[in-house]
N, C-alpha and C positions, 0 to 999 in steps of 0.2 A: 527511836521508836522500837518496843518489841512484837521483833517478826511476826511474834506467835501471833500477835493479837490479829492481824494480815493473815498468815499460812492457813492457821486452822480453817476458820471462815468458808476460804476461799476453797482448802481441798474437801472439806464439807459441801459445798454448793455444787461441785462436779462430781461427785458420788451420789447426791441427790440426783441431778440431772439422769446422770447412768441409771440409777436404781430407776425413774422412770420410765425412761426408755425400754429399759428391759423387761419392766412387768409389763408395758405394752407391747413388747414382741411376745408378750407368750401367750398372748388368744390366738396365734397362728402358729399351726403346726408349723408351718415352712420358715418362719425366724426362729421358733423357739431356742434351738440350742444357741443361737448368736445371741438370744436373748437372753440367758440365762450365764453367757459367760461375762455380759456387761453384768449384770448386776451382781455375779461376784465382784468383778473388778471395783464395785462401788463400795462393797461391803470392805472388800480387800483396801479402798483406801480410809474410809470409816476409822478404820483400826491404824493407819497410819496417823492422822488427823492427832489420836486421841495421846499417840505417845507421843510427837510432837507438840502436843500441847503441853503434857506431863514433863518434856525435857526441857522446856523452854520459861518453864513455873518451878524447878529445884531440881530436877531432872528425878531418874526414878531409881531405887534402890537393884543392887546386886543381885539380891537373892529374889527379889520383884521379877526382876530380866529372868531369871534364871526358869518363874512360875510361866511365865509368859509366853517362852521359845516351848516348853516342856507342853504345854495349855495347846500353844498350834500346832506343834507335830503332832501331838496323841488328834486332836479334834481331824484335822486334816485324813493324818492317816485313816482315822476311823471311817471319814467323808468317802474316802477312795475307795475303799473296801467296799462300804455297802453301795454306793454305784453300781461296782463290776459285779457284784456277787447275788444282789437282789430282782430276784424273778417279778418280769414284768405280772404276775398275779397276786402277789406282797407286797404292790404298790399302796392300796389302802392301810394295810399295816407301818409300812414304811413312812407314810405321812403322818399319822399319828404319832412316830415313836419321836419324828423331828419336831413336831407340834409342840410332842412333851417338853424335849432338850431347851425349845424357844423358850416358853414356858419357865423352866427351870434357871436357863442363863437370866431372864429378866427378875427373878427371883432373887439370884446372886448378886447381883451391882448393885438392887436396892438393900440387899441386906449388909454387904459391905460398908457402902455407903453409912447407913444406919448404924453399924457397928463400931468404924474408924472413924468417923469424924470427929473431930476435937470439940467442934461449939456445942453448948448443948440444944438437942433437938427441940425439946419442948417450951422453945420460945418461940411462940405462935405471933411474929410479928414478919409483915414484910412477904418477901421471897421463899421464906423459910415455910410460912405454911401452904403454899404448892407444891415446895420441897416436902413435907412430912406425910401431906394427902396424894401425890405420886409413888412414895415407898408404901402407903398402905395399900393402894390399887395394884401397883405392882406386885409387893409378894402376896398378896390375896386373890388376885385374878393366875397369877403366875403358879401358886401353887396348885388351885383348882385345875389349872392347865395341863399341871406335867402328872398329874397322878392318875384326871382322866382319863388323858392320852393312853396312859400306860394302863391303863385297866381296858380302853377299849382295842389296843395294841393286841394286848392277850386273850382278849374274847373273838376277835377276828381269828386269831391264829391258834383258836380252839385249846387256849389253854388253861380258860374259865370260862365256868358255865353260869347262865340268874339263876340264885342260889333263890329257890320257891319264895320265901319268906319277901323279897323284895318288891312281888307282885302284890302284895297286897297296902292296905292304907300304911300298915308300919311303917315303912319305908319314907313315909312324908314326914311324921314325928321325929324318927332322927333325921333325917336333914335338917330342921326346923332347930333342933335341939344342936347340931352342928350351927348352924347359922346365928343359935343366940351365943355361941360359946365367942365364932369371929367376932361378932357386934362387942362382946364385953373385951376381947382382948384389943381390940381396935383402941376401944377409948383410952384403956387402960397407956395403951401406947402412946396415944395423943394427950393423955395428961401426965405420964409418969415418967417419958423417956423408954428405955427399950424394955421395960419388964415384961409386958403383953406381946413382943416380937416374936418369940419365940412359939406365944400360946397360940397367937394367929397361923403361923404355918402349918401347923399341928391341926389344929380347927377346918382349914381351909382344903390341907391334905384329904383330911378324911370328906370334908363333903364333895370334893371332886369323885373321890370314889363313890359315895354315896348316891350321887347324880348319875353316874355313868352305868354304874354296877348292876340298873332294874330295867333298863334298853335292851332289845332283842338284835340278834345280830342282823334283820335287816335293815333297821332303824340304824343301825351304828354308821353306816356312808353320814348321814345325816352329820350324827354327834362330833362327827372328825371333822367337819363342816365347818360348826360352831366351833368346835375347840383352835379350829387354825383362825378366827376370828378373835377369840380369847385371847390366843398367843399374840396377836398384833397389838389387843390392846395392853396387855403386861409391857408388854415391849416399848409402847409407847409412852407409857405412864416412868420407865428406865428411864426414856431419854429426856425426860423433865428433871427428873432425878439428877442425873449427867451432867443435862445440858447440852445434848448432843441433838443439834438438827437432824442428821437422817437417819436417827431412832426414833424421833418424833414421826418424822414423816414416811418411814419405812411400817412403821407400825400402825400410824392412821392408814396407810393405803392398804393392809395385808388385814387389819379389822374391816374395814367396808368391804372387801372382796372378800372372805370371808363370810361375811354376813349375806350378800348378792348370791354367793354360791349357794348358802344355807337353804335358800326361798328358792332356789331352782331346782336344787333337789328335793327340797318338801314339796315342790308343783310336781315333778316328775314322777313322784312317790304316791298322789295324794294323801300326804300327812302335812298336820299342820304342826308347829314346833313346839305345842305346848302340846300335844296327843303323843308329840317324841317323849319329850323330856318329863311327866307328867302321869300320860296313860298310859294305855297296857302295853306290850311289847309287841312288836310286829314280826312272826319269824317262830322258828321253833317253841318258843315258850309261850305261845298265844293258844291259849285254849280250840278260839275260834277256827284257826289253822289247821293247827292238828284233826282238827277233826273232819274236814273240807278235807284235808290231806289224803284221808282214808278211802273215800272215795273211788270206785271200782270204775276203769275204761271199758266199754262197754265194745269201741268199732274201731279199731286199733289196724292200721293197715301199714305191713312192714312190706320195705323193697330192698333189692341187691342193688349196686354200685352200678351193675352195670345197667338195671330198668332207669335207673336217675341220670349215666349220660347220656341216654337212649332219649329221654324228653328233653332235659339242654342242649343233644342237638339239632330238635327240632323247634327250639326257642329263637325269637326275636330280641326281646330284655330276659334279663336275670336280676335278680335282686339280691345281695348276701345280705343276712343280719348276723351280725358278729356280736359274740357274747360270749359268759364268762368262761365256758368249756372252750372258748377256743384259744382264750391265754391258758387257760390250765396245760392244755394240750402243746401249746407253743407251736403250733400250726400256721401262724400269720404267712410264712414263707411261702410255705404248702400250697396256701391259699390263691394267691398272689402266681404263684406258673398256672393255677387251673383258672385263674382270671386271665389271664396274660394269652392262654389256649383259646380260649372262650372269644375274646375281642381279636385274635387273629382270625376269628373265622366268621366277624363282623356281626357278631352279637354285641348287644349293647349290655355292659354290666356296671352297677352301682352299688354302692352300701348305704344302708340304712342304720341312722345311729342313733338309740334312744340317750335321752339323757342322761343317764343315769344306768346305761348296758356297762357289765364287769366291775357293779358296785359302785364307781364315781363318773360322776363326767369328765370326758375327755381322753377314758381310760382306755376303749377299742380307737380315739383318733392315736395314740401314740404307739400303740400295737401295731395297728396300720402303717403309718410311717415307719417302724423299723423296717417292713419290708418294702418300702418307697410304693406304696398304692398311693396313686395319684388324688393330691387334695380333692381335685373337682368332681371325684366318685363320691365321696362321702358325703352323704344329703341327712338331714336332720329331720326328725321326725313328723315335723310342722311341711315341708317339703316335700316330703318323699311318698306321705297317707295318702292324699288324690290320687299318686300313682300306681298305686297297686291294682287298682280295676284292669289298667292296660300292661301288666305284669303278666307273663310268661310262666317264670318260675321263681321263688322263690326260694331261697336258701338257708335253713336257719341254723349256726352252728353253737352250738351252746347257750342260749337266748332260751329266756321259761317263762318268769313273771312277764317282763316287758310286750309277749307278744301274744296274751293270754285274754282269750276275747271276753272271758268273765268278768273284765272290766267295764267292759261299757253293758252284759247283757244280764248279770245278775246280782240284784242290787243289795242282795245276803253277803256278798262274797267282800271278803277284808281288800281284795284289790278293787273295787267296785268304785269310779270314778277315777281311776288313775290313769292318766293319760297313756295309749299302750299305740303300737304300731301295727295297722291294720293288713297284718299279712294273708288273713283269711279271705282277702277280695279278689285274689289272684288266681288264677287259673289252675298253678299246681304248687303243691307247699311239699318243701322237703325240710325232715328234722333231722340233726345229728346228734345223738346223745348216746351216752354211756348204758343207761337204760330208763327206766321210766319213773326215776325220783323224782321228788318235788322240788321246786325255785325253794328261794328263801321264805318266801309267805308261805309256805307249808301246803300250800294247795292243788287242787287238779287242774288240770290246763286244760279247757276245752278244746282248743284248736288240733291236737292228738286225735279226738272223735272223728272230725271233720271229713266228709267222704275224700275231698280233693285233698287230704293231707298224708304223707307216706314217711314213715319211719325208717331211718338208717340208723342202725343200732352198733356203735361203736366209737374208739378213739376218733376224737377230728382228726388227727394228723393222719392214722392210720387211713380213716376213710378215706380224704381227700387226694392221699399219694395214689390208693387205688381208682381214684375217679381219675384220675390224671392220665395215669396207664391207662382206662378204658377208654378215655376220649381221643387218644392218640391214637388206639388201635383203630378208632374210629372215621380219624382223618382232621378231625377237629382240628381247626387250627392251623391246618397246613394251605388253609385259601384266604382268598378277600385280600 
């Protein structure tokens, strides 16, 4: 009997199992990281699986080995780097740029595939035509993937702008005109063998940019959204290609969640995902915005470090809302001794986490965790709105759009039904900002007007170490 036909299977099925395991540990902060090193090790045997299969069916060439050891150091090494290197507020960039690669790598096996195989493709019989509509899904969702990615990579990280022209209807005409280009090189592939392969990546390339390139940067958490859905299913469509179970099933699980994700942040956003992908841009390049933007504060009331420990010490609850200035700031530690102050002195303190606070969800829970604040602080927005009436003080540190009452009270306004966290119910609201720019919607934040609202104008970090020193000086902390 050969082994292989037993080995592979078998270490396929337990790489499965792991890779589930693992994407289920990672809705909790507190498995994640053990979650994430099963599902390497699933991935890691994945690729075991496949060259045992390879060496057990004529084994695999010289120079093949030589592509392959060469393929995992460079990929690996790259992995390590950006790990250690990449600032918890380049997380949304970072996902995107992996989106792409996913994207890209599912692109290559079907295009391999397609190009070395000996039988010819275009005998639509059998096994063979799941085989040839796998490779077209694959490099055509795959390429749409990786050029997205990388176009919405570089508009996060400010290093393309929506170039005017994209706002308006043109923008639909080529896509459309990209899209009849994929349809005729499709078929062309499906009846001629690979002559249309080529023209589809080319096709597919450009409408990926084309789709991505007329989204404003607030919308783009969105698009990274989808696009890590895309990449599942490229991936997915590989492993029919292959034959490989857990690229099937890696890629079905990493498309629907994906997709889950997509509708959580279109509900968090109030956008729906044809007003993404479709309508105007939400964010600097939205008319509407900009002009909301301009808009003059009228009752602007600023306080020193030391008037803001002077009311937390006389608080019962505290409430922090962590946002995007407080990854930029890379404050979380900061934050974390003036919490740590605070509940020594038998104040009750919590976080408030909108869905979608520092651009994606989940992004202040892992901020959080770096500096071990305690899961059962962090309450979600559905959780935490009833409690702000009996709220003390409230804390806001880099947080704009998300906590901006022009959602729920004026119904001109582009954030105007999006779901926001009702910090304005609270006895006293403190802001942290650099100064008095707008969120990503471009807009004025009413909750700045608010009599009970007080501006601290400066770095998070910088603030917070000074509020630390005043509360100490104060005695905070040193009872209960």
């Amino acid at each position: 009997m050969n082994i292989s036909l037993i080995l592979k299977p078998a270490i396929e099925l337990i790489a499965v199992f792991l890779l589930a395991f693992g994407i289920k540990g990672l809705s909790k902060v507190r498995s994640a990281r053990e979650a994430n090193r099963l599902a390497a090790i699933a991935m890691s045997l994945a690729v075991v699986g496949v060259l045992v299969n390879s060496i057990a069916n004529g084994g695999i060439r010289l120079d093949a080995w030589l592509w392959i050891l060469i393929g995992s150091f460079v990929g690996g090494l790259l992995g390590i780097f950006t790990a250690q290197r990449v600032p918890m507020t380049a997380m949304p960039e970072t996902v995107a740029l992996f989106n792409g690669c996913g994207g890209m790598s599912s692109l290559l096996v079907a295009l391999g595939v397609a190009l070395f195989r000996g039988e010819n493709l275009s005998e639509l019989s059998g096994v063979e035509i799941v085989k040839l509509i796998s490779i077209v899904v694959s490099v055509f969702v795959g390429s749409i993937t990786f050029t997205g990615s990388i176009v919405a990579m570089a508009k996060l990280q400010g290093w393309l702008s929506t170039p005017p022209w994209t706002q308006s209807k043109v923008r639909h005409a080529v896509n459309i005109a990209f899209s009849i280009i994929c349809l005729i090189a499709i078929l062309e592939f499906l009846l001629g063998g690979n002559n249309g392969l080529w023209l589809l990546i080319i096709g597919s390339g450009l409408l990926g940019v084309g789709v991505t390139l007329p989204i404003g940067g607030a919308d783009m958490p969105v698009v990274i959204s989808l696009l890590n859905s895309y990449s599942g299913v490229a991936a997915a469509a590989a492993g029919f290609v292959v034959k490989s179970q857990l690229l099937i099933v890696a890629g079905a699980m990493v498309g629907a969640a994906g997709l889950i994700l997509t509708q959580v942040m279109c509900k968090g956003m109030n956008r729906s995902l044809i007003s993404v992908l479709f309508g105007g841009a939400l964010g600097a390049s939205s008319n509407v915005s900009s002009t909301n933007g301009k808009a003059e504060y009228t009752n602007i009331t600023s306080c020193s470090v030391e008037e803001c420990a002077l009311t937390l010490e006389a608080a019962e609850r505290v409430v922090i809302v962590p946002g995007y200035g407080l990854a930029v700031a890379q404050a979380q530690h900061t934050l974390r001794e003036v919490a740590k102050v605070l509940e020594n002195s038998g104040i009750e303190v919590a976080y408030a986490i909108h869905p979608v606070a520092g651009r994606m969800p989940g992004h202040m829970n892992v901020l959080l965790a770096e500096a071990d604040v305690p899961y059962e602080q962090l309450k979600e927005m559905e959780i935490i709105n009833p409690e702000f009436p009996a709220t003390d003080v409230v804390l806001i540190l880099g947080a704009n759009d998300v906590v901006n009452p022009q959602a729920k009270t004026d119904s001109t306004s582009p954030l105007y039904g999006m779901p926001v966290l009702d910090v304005q119910e609270a006895r006293t609201v403190f802001v942290v900002k650099r100064g008095m720019s707008a969120g990503y919607s471009g807009i004025k934040n009413d909750l700045f007007d608010l009599p009970n609202t007080s501006m601290l104008f400066g770095d998070a970090k910088k603030v917070l170490g000074d509020l630390l020193v005043e509360l100490k000086e104060l005695g905070i902390g040193g009872r209960g």
